[in-house]
Structures are given as structure tokens and as C-alpha cells.
Legacy VTK file of the C-alpha trace (Angstrom):
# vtk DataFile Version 3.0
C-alpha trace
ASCII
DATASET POLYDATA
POINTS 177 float
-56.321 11.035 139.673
-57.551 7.489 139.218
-58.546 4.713 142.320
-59.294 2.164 139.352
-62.387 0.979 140.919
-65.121 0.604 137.831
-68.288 0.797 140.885
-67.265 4.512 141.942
-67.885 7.205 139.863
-64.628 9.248 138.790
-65.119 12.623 140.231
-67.283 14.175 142.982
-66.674 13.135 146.956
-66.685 9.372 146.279
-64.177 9.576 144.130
-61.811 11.725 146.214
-62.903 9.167 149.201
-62.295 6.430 147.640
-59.059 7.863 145.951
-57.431 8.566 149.268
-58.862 5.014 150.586
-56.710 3.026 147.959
-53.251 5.723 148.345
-53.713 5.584 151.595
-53.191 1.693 152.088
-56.393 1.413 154.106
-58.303 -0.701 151.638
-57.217 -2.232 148.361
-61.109 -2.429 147.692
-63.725 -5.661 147.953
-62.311 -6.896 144.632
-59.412 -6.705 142.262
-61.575 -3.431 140.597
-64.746 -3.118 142.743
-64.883 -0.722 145.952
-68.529 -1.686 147.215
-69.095 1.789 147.694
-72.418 0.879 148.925
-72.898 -1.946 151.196
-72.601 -1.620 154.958
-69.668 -1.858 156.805
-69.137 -4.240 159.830
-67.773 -3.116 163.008
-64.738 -5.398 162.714
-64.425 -3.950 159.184
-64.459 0.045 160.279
-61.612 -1.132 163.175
-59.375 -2.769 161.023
-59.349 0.233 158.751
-58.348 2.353 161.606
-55.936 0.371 162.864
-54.380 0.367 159.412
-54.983 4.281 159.509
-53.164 4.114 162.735
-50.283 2.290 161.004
-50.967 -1.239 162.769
-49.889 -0.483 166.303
-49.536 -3.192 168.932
-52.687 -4.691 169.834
-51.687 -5.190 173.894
-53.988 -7.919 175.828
-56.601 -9.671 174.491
-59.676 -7.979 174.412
-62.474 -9.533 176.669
-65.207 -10.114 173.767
-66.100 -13.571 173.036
-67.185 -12.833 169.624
-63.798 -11.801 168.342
-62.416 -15.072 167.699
-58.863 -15.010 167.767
-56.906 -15.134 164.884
-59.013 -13.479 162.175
-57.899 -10.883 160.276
-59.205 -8.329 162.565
-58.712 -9.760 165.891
-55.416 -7.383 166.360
-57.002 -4.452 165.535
-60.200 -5.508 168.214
-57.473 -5.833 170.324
-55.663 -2.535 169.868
-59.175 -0.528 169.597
-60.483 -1.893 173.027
-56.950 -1.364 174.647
-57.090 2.173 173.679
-60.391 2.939 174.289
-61.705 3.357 170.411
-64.145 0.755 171.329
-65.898 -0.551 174.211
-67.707 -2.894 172.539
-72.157 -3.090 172.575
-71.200 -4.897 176.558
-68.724 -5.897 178.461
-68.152 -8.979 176.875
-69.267 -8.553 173.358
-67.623 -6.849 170.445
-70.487 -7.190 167.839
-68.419 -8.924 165.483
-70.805 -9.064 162.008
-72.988 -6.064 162.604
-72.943 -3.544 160.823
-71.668 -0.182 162.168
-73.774 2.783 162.523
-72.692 6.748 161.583
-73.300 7.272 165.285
-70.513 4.057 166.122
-68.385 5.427 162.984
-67.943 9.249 164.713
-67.355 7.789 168.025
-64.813 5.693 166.787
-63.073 8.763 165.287
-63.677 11.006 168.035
-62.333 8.638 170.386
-58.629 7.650 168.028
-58.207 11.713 168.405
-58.317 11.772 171.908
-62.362 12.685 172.848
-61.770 16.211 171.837
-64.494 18.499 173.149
-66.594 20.336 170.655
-67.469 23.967 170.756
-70.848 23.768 170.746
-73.938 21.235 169.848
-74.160 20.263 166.306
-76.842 21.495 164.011
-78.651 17.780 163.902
-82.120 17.396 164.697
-81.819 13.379 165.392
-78.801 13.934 167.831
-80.001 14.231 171.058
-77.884 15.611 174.073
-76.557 12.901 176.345
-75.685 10.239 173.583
-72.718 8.705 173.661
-72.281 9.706 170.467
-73.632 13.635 170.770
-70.220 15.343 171.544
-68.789 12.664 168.857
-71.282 14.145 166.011
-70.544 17.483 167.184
-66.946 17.311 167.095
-67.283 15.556 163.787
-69.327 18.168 161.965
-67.488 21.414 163.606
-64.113 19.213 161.587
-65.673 18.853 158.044
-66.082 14.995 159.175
-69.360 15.000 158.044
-72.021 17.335 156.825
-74.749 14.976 157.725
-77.608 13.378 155.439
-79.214 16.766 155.176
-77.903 20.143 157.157
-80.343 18.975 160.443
-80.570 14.950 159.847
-76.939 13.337 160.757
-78.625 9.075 161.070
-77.097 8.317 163.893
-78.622 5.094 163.400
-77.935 4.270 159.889
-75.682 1.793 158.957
-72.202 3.833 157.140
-71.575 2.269 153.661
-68.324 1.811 152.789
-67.955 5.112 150.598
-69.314 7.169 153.455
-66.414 6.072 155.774
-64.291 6.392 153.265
-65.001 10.263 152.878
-65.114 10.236 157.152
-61.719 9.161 157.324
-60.616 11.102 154.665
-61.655 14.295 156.038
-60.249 12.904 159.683
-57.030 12.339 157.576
-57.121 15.987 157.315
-57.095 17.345 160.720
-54.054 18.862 162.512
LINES 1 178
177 0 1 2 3 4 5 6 7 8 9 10 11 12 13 14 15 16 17 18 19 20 21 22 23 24 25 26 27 28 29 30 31 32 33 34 35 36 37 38 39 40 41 42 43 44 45 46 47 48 49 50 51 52 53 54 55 56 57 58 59 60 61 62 63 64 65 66 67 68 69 70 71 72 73 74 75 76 77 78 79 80 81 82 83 84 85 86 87 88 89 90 91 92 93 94 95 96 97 98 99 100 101 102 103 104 105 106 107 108 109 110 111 112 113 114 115 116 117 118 119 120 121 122 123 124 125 126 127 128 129 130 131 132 133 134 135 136 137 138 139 140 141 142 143 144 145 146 147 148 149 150 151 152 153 154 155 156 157 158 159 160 161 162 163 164 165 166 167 168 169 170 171 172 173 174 175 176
């Protein structure tokens, strides 16, 4: 199996990722050959690949961020997110259009397109403290083969997700029942 991107190696995790990324429709890549496996994804990014996930559902109202300008190429998906509580945006009135997304904001995301699931217990992450908005997220995610984390105790909540780890997140989401 090929994705025909020369920047991502062509076996291991990436390449399954990635693989699955391009068959899936969700991304066609940043370039005609190039996946940016990389660089950091943007929040408006991560939602638009969901809401191609999702099959581009009807967005319903207009959000009420005044940084999602409206039509962009992500302003539906903004729109569909918020109206089905993916996202509620970093305030009431701000999506965060341009910044990038975090692993704790990438989980949530997740968690929250599968219906806020509850986990069966904490996770085994060090740096995920109970009472996050993202701890039952991370929890859930791990106890699904999600994620496995940086290390077996560091998840990052705060790191910025490259493009190649969401890639494997939603390819392992693809997976669940």
C-alpha cells in the first residue's frame, strides 16, 4: 500500500496514518506529493477534517465566533462542530481560528464527535490531571488505542498535534465500533 507522499516514510504508523488519511478522502495532503507530516495543525484545520470524516453534514446556524470569517473553506465545518457540540470554542465568542490545536483540543474533539463516552477508569498519564476538560477525553482516548501517549505516563496535553499524529488519532477513531 502506497499514499504517494515522498515526506512520509513508507511503512511504520505514519505510513498506515497517512495511508488511511489520503483513502479516506480526509486530506489529499499539503501538496500534489507532500503530507507535512510534521507541522502543526490549526484548529480550523483538525475541524474541517472531521467534518469531512463526518461526511460534510449540515453546518445549522452560524456559529457565534467572530474569528471564523464566513465563507472560508472551513467556516461550514466551524459551523457544524459548534452546533454539535465538538467545539465550544477558547470563549464564547472566539473560535481560535489560526492556532494551532493541542493533543489535549485534538482528544476532546474526538471524544466529543462520539458522543462524550465515559471512560472506565483514569488514564495512565502523569501530565493529565483530574478535572480537565480534557481528562475523561485522554482517558477515553487511550482505553480506545487513540493514542498511546508520548511515552506510557507523558500524553502533552499541551503540545501542539502535527499533522501525522492526527492522522494516526483519527485513524485509530476510524476504528471504533
Amino acid at each position: 500500500l502506497t499514499h504517494g507522499f515522498d515526506d512520509v516514510p513508507t511503512s511504520g504508523w505514519r505510513s498506515d496514518a497517512v495511508y488511511w488519511m489520503r483513502q479516506s478522502g480526509v486530506t489529499t495532503g499539503c501538496g500534489p506529493t507532500t503530507f507535512c507530516p510534521n507541522q502543526e495543525m490549526t484548529r480550523e484545520q483538525q475541524i474541517t477534517f472531521l467534518h469531512r470524516y463526518a461526511e460534510k453534514p449540515s453546518a445549522g446556524p452560524q456559529s457565534p465566533f467572530t474569528d471564523v470569517p464566513r465563507g472560508t473553506y472551513y467556516t461550514t465545518a466551524i459551523d457544524w462542530a459548534y452546533n454539535n457540540n465538538i467545539t465550544t470554542g477558547i470563549s464564547s465568542t472566539r473560535f481560535g481560528t489560526g492556532q494551532p490545536v493541542t493533543r489535549a483540543q485534538a482528544v476532546t474533539f474526538l471524544w466529543r464527535q462520539h458522543g462524550e463516552p465515559e471512560p472506565d477508569g483514569p488514564g495512565p498519564f502523569d501530565d493529565v490531571a483530574e478535572g480537565q476538560y480534557f481528562t475523561k477525553a485522554v482517558a477515553w482516548a487511550f482505553e480506545n488505542g487513540i493514542t498511546t501517549g508520548k511515552s506510557a505516563t507523558v500524553f502533552a496535553p499541551g503540545d501542539a498535534v502535527t499533522r501525522v499524529e492526527f492522522a494516526a488519532f483519527l485513524s485509530r477513531y476510524d476504528n471504533l465500533p
